[in-house]
N, C-alpha and C positions, 0 to 999 in steps of 0.2 A: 732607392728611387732613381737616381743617377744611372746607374746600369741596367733598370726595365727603359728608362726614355730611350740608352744609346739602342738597346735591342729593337725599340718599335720605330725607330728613327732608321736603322738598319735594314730592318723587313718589308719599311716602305719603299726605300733604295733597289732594292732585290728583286721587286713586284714589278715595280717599273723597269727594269731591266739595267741597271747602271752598276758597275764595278767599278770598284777604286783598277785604276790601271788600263781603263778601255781608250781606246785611238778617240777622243774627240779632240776634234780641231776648230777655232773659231770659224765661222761664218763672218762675225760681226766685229773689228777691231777695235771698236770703243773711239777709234778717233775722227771716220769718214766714211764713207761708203763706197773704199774699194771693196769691187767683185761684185757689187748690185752696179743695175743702174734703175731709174724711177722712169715713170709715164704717168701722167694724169691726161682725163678723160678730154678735156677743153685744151691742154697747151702742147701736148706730145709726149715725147722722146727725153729725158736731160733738163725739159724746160720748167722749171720748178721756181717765177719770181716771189711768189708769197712764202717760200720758205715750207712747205708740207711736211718736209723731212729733212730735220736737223741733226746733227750728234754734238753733246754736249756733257762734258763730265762722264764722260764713258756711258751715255745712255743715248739710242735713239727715240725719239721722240716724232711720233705723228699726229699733225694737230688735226686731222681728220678733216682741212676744211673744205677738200676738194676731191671727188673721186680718183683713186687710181690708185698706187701701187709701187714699189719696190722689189726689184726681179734677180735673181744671181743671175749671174754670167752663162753659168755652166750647170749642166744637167746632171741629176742625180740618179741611182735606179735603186737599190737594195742602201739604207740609209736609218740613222737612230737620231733626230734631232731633239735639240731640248734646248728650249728660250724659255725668260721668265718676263711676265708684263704685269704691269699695274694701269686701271685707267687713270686720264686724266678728268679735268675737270670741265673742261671747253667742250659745247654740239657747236653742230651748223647742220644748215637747213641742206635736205629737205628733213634728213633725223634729230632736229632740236628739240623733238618733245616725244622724243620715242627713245630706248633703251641704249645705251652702248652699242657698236658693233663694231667689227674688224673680223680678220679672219686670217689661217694661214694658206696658202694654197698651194698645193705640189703639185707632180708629177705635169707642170703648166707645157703643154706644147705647140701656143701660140704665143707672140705678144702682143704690145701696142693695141688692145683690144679690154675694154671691161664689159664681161669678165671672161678672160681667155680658158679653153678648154681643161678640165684640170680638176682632180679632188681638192674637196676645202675643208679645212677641220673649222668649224665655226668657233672664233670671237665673240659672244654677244653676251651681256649680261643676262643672265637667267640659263642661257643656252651653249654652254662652254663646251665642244666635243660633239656637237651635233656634225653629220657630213653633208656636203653640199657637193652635191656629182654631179658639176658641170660640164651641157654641151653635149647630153646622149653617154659620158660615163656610169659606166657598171659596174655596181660590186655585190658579192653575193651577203646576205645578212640573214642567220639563219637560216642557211639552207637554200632560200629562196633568193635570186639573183633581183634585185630593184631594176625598176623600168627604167627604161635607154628614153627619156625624157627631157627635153631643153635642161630646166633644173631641179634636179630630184632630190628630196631632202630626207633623211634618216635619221631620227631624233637618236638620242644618246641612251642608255640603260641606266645611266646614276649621274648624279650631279655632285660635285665636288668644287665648289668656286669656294673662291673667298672673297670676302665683302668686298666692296667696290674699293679701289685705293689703297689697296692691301695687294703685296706681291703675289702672282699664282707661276707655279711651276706646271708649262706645258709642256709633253714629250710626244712624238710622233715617231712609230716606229713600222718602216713600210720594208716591207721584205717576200719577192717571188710572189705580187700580187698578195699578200694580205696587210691590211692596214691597220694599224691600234692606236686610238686616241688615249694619252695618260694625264689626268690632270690633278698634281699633287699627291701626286705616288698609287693615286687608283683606275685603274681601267674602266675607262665610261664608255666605249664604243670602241665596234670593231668590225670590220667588214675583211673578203675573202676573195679570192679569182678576180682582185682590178684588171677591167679591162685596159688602163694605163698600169706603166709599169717601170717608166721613165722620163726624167722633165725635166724645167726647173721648180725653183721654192720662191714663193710672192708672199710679200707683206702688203695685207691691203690698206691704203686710206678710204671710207667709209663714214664722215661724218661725227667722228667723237674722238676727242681726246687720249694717244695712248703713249705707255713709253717702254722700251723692250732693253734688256739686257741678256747678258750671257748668254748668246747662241752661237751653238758650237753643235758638229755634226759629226757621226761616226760613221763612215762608211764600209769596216773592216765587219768581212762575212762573218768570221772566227767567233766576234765579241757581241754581234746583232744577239741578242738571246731574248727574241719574243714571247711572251708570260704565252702559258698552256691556250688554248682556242676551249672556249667556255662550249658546253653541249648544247645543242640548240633545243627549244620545245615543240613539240607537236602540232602544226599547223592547223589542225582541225579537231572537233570533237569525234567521238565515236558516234556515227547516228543513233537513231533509238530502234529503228527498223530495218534491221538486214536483212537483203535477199539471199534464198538461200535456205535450208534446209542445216547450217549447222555443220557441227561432227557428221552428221547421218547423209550429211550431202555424196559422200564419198567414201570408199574405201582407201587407208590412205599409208603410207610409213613417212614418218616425218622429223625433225628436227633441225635446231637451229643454231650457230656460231655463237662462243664469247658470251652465255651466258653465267655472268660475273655475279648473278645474284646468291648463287649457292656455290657447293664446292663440286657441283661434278655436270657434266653434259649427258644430256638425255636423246633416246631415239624412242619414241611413241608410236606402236604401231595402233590404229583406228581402224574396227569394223564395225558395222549396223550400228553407229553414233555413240560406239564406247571406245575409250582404251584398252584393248583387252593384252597388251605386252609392252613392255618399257625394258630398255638396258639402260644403263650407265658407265661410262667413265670418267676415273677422276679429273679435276679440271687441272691437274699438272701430273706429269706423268712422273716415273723412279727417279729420273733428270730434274726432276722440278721444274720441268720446262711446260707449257702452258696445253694445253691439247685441246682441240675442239673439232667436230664432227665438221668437215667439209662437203664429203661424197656418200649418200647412202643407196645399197642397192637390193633389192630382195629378190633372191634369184629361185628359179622354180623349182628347186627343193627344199624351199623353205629356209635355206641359210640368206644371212647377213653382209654385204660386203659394205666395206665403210672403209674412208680414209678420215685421217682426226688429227691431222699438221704434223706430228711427230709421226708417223707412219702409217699402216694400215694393216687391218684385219678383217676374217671372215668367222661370225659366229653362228653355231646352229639356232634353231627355234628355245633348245635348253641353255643358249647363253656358254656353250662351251665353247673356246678357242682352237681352233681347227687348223689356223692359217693365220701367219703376222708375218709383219717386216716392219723395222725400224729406221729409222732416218736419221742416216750418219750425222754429226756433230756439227752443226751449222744452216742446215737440210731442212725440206719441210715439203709434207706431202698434203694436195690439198685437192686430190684428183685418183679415182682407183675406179677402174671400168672393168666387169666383167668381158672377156670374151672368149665365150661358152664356159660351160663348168668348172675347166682344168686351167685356165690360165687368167692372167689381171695383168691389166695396162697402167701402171704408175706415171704421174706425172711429178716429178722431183725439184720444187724447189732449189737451189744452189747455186753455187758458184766452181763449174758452171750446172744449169739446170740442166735435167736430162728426162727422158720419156724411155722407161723401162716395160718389157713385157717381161713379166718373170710364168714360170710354168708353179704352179701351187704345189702338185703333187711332188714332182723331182727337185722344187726348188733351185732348176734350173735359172739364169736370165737367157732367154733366148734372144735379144734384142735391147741394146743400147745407144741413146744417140741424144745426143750434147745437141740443144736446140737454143737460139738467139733469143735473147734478154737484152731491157734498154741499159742497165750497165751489169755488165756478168762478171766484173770483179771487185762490185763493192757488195759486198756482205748486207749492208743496212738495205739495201735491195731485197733481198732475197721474198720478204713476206709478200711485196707487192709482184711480183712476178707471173704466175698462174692460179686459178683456181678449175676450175671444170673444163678439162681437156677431151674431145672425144677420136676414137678410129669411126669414121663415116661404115657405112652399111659396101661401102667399093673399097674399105680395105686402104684410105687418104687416114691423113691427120689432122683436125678439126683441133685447130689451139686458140683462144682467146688472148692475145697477151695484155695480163691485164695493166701491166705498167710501162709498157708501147704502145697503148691504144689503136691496137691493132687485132685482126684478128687474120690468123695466115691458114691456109691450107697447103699441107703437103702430099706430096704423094710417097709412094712406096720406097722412091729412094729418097726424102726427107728432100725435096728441090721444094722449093715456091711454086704452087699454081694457080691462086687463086686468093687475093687480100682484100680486104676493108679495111675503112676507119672505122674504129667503134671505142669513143671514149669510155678509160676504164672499164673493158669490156672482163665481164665474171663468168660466164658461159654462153655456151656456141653450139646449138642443135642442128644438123642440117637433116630438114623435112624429109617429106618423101618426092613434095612438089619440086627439089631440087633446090629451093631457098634454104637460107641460115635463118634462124632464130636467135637475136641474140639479147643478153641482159646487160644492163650498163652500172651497176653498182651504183656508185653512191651518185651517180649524172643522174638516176631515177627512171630509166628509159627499156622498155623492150620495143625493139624494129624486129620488121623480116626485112630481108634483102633480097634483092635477086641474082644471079651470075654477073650483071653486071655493076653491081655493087649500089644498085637505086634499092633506096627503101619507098617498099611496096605496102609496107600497113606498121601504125608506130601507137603506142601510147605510152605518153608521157607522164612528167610527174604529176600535170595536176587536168589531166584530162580527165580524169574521173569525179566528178564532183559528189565528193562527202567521203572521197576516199584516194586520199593522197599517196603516189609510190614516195617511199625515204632512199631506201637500198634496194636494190633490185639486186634478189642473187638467183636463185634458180627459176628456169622458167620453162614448161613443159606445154607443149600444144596436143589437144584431146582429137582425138577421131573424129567427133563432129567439130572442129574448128576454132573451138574456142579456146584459148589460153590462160593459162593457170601460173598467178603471179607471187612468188614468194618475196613479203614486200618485208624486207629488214629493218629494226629503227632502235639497232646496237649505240647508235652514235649520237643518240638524243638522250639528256637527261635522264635520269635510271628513273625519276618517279614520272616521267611521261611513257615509259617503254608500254603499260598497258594501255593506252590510248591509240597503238599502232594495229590497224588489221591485219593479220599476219599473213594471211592467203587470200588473194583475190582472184574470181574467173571471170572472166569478159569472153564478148564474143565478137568476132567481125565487125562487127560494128559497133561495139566499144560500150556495150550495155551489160554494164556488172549483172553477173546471175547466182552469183555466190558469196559471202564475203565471210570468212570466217574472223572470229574473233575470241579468242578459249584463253583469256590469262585466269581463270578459275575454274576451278569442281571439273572438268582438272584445267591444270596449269601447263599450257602446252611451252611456252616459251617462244623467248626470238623465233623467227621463219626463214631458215637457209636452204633447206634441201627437201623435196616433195617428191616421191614416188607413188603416180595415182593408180591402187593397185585392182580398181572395175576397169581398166581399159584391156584388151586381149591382146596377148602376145607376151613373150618373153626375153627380159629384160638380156640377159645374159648372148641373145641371138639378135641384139641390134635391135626389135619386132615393135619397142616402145619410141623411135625414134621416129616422129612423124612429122 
């Protein structure tokens, strides 16, 4: 019995992030309040006659009876706090007959003000871990960023208090914009992309009785070790009524990334509203290393071109292997372009990345060239780097990079001619109008652009109403105008992934006319890559590039 408590007393340790041996340092000395100093709303600065905040027997004590607050000196940005409080027994008006509160507040970057700008992990009885995003801060919760609002509130996912006058263990652990509430070793809220990102740390007085001890602060990057980020759910239902004609809307080749549900990755080719051809591969290759379909392309002889992270290959219509390359030990391919029959343009993952033309039949490389990555010699880079690289129809190079959020254009001797922003940008079409076409991954977003880098027509994540983009990975524009959206939703709980429409068409003016939806009879899977194969032209001759 003794050695199941220390284990469950361990594993709550672990959750919330604390090792025996991590850099925490007090905050709070137990004997005064060097390194804070205090403000209340009526007196100032320092001016504190009624005693608000005492220390006493190693515990600070707020008697709550006058708004305001206790501030560090010094500002914090990447940080692991952890204080423990118990209430007292004293209100005052105007909360005498209303619940406990207090709060703690970070990332503050005003003072002498209640309440100055700043995330708040809520204080309050019943409500421990709620966030208070004061002053227009933002953070992303579920996917979906909270309104930039005076004061925005974000209730918590679990409650874990302990009765009133009973100690509670709070932990706050804020790191590169994401924030997690811990209250007695279980994560009750958590928000993502804070728009603050640096402050100081406030103890509020609020009207009720409180007393704090042991707070102490980790600043050291090394030991921050933030519990995994929970999968968010699926923001809306599936309608009951799609537009759309279905599978039979379109002729199509398709499949999609990281589908974890089975053990292998599928390419589904669709005609006249059936499956009528499917390949596979395992979902880890001879390496054991993890493989998934990035690039698929059906070129006018019927063969196959596909990249799948460990390398690429070309199969005929019988599934036979014609043509491969593998991806040296570190590597990852996640980009293979036809141009014309005999040769394939690689886009290489690494360190450093490289864009290879190899010739298929000689097996020659005819063309190799080291292209700029946001850090090209850290390895844990390498997956975020590129997916869907194109050669333009003039013979340039169309790169999204997707972990520079950028997207560059070069030309024939690999010089810069031509850049955007484009956060977490996944692929980059350039029209025939002369614009880019581009997808924003997990931002949710396709824009066109124009030469001079204005976005000229955009739909966003929740422009479409009844049908929300999650990921946004490939996105192809049709001959008459409308755009065909592969909406990904890998990164949402695995029993929401069917609730995601996997392909959507819009058109100029943002009126969905398609939306497929096939997680049955058959089971299409996640939506990464869409070759829509009734438009004319071929693929291999640039011809689908519109």
């Amino acid at each position: 019995m003794i050695i199941h408590r220390f284990c469950y007393l361990t594993s709550l340790l672990l959750l919330a992030g604390v090792v025996m041996g991590q850099d925490f340092k007090p905050l709070f000395n137990g004997r005064n309040l060097e390194g804070w100093h205090s403000f209340l709303k009526t007196k100032g600065k320092d001016n504190d006659p009624d005693t608000v905040f005492s220390v006493k027997d190693g515990l600070l004590r707020i008697s709550g009876k006058e708004f305001g607050y206790i501030v560090t000196d010094r500002s914090f940005a990447n940080f692991h706090l952890v204080l423990e409080f118990k209430w007292g027994e004293k209100k005052f008006p105007p909360r005498e007959n209303r619940v406990r509160d207090n709060g703690i507040l970070y990332y503050v970057v005003q003072d002498d003000k209640v309440w100055p700008r700043s995330i708040e992990c809520q204080i309050q009885e019943g409500d421990c871990g709620d966030f208070w995003l004061i002053d227009s801060v933002t953070v992303v919760i579920d996917g979906v960023r909270t309104a930039s609002t005076k004061n925005t509130r974000a209730i918590k996912k679990k409650d874990n208090e302990k009765p009133t006058g009973e100690w509670n263990r709070l932990e706050i652990m804020a790191r590169d914009g994401r924030c997690v509430h811990i209250m007695n070793g279980v994560v009750v809220n958590e928000g993502a992309e804070a728009s603050l990102r640096s402050g100081k740390i406030l103890i509020q007085s609020e009207g009720a009785e409180i007393y704090y001890r042991k707070i102490e602060i980790n600043e050291d990057p090394a030991t921050i070790k933030l519990p995994p980020a929970p999968r968010p759910a699926a923001r809306a239902p599936v309608p009951d009524v799609l537009p759309g004609k279905g599978l039979a809307q379109h002729d199509f080749l398709y499949t999609g990334q990281w589908d974890t549900r089975k053990d292998s990755q599928t390419l589904s080719l669709v005609q006249k509203g059936k499956v009528v051809w499917q390949y596979a591969i395992p979902n880890k290759d001879r390496n054991n290393i993890l493989s998934e379909f990035s690039d698929i392309h059906r070129l006018s002889n019927g063969h196959i071109l596909y990249a799948c992270k460990t390398g690429a290959a070309e199969i005929t219509a019988g599934k036979k292997i014609i043509w491969s390359y593998e991806c040296p030990a570190g590597s990852e391919c996640h980009s293979a372009q036809p141009i014309g029959l005999d040769k394939v343009l690689l886009c290489q993952n690494g360190t450093p990345a490289k864009v290879i033309l190899i010739n298929k039949k000689t097996g020659k490389v005819e063309m190799e060239q080291v292209v700029p990555t946001a850090r090209p010699d850290d390895p844990k880079s390498v997956h975020g780097q590129f997916r869907q690289m194109r050669m333009t129809n003039e013979g340039t190079y169309l790169l999204p990079h997707l972990n520079m959020g950028k997207v560059i254009e070069y030309d024939k001797n690999w010089q810069p001619i031509w850049t955007v922003d484009a956060p977490s940008a996944w692929a980059a079409v350039r029209l025939k109008n002369g614009n880019t076409l581009i997808s924003g991954n997990q931002h949710g977003y396709v824009r066109e652009v124009n030469t001079k880098g204005e976005i000229v027509w955009e739909v966003n994540k929740d422009d479409l109403p009844g049908f929300p983009l999650y990921t946004v990975h490939q996105v192809v524009r049709l001959n008459n105008g409308n755009t065909v959206i592969c909406n990904w939703g890998g990164f949402l709980r695995k029993e929401d992934w069917d609730k995601v429409v996997q392909v959507i068409e819009v058109t100029p003016d943002k009126k969905v006319v398609w939306a497929l939806h096939q997680w049955n009879n058959p089971d299409l899977g996640p939506s990464s890559c869409i070759q829509m194969l009734d438009e004319k032209g071929k693929d291999e001759k640039g011809e689908l590039q519109r």
